[in-house]
Structure formats: structure tokens, C-alpha cells
C-alpha positions in Angstrom: 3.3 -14.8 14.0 4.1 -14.2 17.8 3.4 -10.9 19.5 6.9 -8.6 19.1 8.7 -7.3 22.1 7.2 -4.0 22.1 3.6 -5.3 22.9 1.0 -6.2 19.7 0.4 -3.2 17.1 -2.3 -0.8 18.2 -4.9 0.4 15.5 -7.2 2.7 15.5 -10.2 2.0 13.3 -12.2 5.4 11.7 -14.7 4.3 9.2 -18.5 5.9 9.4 -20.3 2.3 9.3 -20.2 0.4 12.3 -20.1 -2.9 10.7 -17.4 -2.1 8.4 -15.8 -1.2 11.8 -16.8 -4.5 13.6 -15.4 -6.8 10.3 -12.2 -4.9 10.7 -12.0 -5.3 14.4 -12.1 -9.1 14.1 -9.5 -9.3 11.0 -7.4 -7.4 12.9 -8.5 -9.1 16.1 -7.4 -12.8 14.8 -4.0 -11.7 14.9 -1.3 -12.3 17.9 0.6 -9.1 16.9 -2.5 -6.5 16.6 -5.1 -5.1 18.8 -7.7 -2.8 17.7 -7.3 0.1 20.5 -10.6 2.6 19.4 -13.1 3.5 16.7 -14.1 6.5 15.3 -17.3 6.8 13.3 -16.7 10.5 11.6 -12.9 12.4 10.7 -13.2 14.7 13.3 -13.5 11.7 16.4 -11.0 10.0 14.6 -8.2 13.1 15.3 -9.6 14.2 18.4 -9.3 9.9 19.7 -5.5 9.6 17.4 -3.9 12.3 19.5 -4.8 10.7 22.4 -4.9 7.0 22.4 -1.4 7.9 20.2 -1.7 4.5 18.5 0.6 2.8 16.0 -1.8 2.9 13.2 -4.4 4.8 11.9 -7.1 2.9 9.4 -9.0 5.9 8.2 -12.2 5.4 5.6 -11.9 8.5 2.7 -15.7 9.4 3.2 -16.8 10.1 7.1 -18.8 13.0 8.5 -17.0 15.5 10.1 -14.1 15.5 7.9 -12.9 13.1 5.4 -9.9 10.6 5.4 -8.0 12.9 3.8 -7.9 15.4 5.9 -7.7 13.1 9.1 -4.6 11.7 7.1 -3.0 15.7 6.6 -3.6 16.4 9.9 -2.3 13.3 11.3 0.4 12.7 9.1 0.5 15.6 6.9 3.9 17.8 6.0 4.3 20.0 9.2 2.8 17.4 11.8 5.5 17.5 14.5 4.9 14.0 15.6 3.4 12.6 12.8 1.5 9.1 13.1 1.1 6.5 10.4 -2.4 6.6 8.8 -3.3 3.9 6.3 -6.2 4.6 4.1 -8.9 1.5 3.1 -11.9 2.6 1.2 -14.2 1.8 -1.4 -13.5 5.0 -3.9 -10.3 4.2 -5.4 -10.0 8.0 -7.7 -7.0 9.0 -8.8 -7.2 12.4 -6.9 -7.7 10.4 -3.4 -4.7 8.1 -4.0 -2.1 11.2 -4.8 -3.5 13.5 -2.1 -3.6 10.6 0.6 0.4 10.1 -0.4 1.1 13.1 -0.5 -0.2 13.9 2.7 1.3 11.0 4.3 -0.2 8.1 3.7 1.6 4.8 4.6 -0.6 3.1 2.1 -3.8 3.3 0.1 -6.0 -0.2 0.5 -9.5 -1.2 -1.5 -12.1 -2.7 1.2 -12.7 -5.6 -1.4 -9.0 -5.9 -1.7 -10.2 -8.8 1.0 -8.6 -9.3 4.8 -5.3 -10.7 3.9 -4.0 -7.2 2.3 -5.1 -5.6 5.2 -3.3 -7.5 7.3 0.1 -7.4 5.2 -0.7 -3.4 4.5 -0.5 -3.0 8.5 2.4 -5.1 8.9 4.2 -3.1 5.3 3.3 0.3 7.2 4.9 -0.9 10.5 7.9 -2.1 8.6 8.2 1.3 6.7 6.8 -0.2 4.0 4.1 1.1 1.7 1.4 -1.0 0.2 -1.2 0.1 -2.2 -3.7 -2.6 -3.8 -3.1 -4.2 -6.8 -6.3 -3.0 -8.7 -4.8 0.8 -8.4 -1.3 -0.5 -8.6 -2.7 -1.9 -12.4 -4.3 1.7 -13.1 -1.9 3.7 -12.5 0.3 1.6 -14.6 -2.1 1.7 -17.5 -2.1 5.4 -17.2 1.9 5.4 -17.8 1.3 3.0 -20.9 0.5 5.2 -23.4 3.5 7.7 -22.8 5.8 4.5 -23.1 4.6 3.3 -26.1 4.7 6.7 -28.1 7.9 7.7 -26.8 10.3 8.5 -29.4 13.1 5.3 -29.4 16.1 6.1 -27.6 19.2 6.4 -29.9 21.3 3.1 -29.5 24.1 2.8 -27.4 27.2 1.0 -27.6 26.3 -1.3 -24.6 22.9 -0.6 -23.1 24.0 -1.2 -19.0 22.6 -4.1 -17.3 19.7 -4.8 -15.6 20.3 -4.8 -11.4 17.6 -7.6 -11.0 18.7 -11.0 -10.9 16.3 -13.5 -13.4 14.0 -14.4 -10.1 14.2 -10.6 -9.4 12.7 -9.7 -12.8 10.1 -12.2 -12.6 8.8 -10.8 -9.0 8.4 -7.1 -10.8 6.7 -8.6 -13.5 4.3 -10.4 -11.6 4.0 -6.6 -9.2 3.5 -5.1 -12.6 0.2 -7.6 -12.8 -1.0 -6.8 -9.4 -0.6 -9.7 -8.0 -0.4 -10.0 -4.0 2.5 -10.7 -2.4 0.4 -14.7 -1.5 -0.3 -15.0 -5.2 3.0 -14.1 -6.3 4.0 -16.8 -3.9 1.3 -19.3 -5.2 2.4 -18.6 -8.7 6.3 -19.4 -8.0 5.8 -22.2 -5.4 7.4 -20.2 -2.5 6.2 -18.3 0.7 4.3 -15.1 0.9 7.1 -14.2 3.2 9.7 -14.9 0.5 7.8 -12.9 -2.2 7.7 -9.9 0.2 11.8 -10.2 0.7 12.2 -10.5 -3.0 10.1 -7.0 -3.2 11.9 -5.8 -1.0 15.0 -6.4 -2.4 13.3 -5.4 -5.9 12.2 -1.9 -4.8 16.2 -1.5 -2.6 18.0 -2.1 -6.3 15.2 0.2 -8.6 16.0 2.7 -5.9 12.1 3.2 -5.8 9.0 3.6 -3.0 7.0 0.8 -3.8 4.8 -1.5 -6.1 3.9 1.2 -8.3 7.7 1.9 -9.1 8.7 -1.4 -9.8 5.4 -1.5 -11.7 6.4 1.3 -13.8 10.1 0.1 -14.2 8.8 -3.0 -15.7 6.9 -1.7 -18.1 9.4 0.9 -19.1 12.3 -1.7 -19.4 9.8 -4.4 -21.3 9.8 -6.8 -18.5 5.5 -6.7 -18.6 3.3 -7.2 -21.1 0.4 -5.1 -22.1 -1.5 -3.7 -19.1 -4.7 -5.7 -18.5 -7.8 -3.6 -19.1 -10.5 -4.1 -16.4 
């Protein structure tokens, strides 16, 4: 990917271990279109360093001295922030709690540090493109957590002509393969086309559901019988 107009995306790295720091700062490194502007090592560093550097991204850990990632994300992002600057959270503690507050409060997208380096790559390029990306582990979970209210719903009554789908075939086959939390590369590997063609076909997926991101389509999926059971961990 070549460097866009504007100059390479700058990130700001806050994460309390230093090598955690250091992976992300060659990951990020390796690519023509980022640079890694500043690190923080505790929430409060990470504000006081945001609101000055003023960088595209913010990559904020949940647990750091000071105060956490969640806050760092409220304050930088949070309803009521005048100028309000994209935070993307990557941790280890995936909790329910931490992925709603983070969104609420702004979040451009809620990443697991295993999730490995080529979702953190696509989750900054998602959050520069408006996008949200969450990791396909929680993406599964939260999806589970839906299942049981969809299978003991009552049956709607029938209708004389149910309406159709929006999704084309192709379409329906992307948010099934969402609904499995796949990545956008293994949905490609598993259809024999490009990463980059997977994301359009989200894209396109999430514009016609009328919904935020991989968790909606997840849920529409399962709601409309295009998954199959949820696959416990």
C-alpha cells in the first residue's frame, strides 16, 4: 500500500509494557501508510501526550496505571469531547463490560492482542476509513449471547409474502462467514478472492442491513437463519 496524500497515519501507542509497546511499533512500523508518533506507558501520559502530538489514532491497552483505557478512551473520545480523536482499544481482557463501555465511549474498535498483527493492521486502516472493527473471538460471544433469545422466541405469525432478503447470494455468504468470526483474509482464503474484496463485500453487507458493524451482520444472520449454531469455545 503507498503512503496517502495526507502523509502516513500517525499512532500513538499507550500500553503499560514496554515490549508490548516495541512489537506494536514494528507492526505498525512495517507499513508505508503508518508511523508510530509516541508511547505512553500509564492512561494519564497517554492524554496528557494525545492532546498534544494530536495524532490520527489512539491504540490504548484497557489496564495501565494512572488511568485505564477506558477512561483515556472517554476522555479522548468520549460524548462531550469537543474535538474528539479516534481511540482504538487492543488488550488482553476481552469482558463484556469493557467492550460496551469502550463503544460507548467512543471507541473506533475493540481488538484482542492475540487476535495476531494482521487485525491490527486492518483495525487501524477500518478506524481511519470510519469503519469499526472488533475481533472475531468477541464478535462469536456476543453472538452466542443473542442465541438463546432467538431460539425461544415465540414464532412470528405467517405472512402472506415474507419480503426478501437485500443481500445478494455472495452477500449472504460473507455475513455468514462474519457470523463465524472469520477475518476479513480468511473470508477471502475461504472464497478464493482478496482480503480487499472481502472487506468491500462487508462493506456493502453492513450499507444494505443498515447496521454498525460485524456484530450486526453477525446478529442479522443468525436472526434470519443464514448461520448455523454459534460455536462454543
Amino acid at each position: 500500500m503507498t503512503t496517502p496524500p495526507g502523509g502516513p497515519i500517525r499512532i500513538l501507542i499507550a500500553d503499560d509494557q514496554e515490549d508490548v509497546r516495541s512489537g506494536f511499533r514494528l507492526i505498525l512500523g512495517s507499513q508505508p501508510d503508518m508511523t508510530v508518533v509516541g508511547e505512553a506507558g500509564d492512561g494519564l501520559a497517554a492524554v496528557d501526550l494525545a492532546r498534544t502530538l494530536r495524532p490520527d489514532l489512539v491504540l490504548a491497552d484497557i489496564r495501565m496505571p494512572g488511568v485505564d483505557g477506558l477512561e483515556v478512551t472517554r476522555r479522548l473520545a468520549g460524548p462531550g469531547v469537543p474535538d474528539p480523536m479516534r481511540v482504538l482499544v487492543v488488550t488482553t481482557f476481552d469482558h463484556d463490560d469493557y467492550v460496551r463501555t469502550a463503544l460507548r465511549d467512543g471507541a473506533c474498535g475493540f481488538l484482542l492482542k492475540r487476535s495476531g498483527p494482521g487485525l491490527l493492521i486492518e483495525g487501524v486502516r477500518a478506524a481511519m476509513a470510519g469503519d469499526m472493527l472488533i475481533s472475531p473471538q468477541i464478535t462469536v460471544r456476543l453472538l452466542r449471547n443473542l442465541a438463546p433469545a432467538a431460539v425461544s422466541a415465540p414464532a412470528p405469525a405467517p405472512v402472506a409474502s415474507a419480503p426478501p432478503s437485500p443481500l445478494t447470494a455472495r452477500e449472504k455468504e460473507i455475513a455468514r462467514l462474519v457470523a463465524e468470526g472469520l477475518t476479513n483474509a480468511e473470508i477471502g482464503e475461504k472464497l478464493f478472492i482478496t482480503a480487499g474484496t472481502a472487506k468491500t463485500h462487508i462493506a456493502n453487507v453492513q450499507a444494505k442491513l443498515r447496521v454498525r458493524n460485524r456484530v450486526g451482520i453477525a446478529a442479522w444472520s443468525w436472526e434470519n437463519g443464514q448461520a448455523g449454531p454459534v460455536p462454543r469455545e
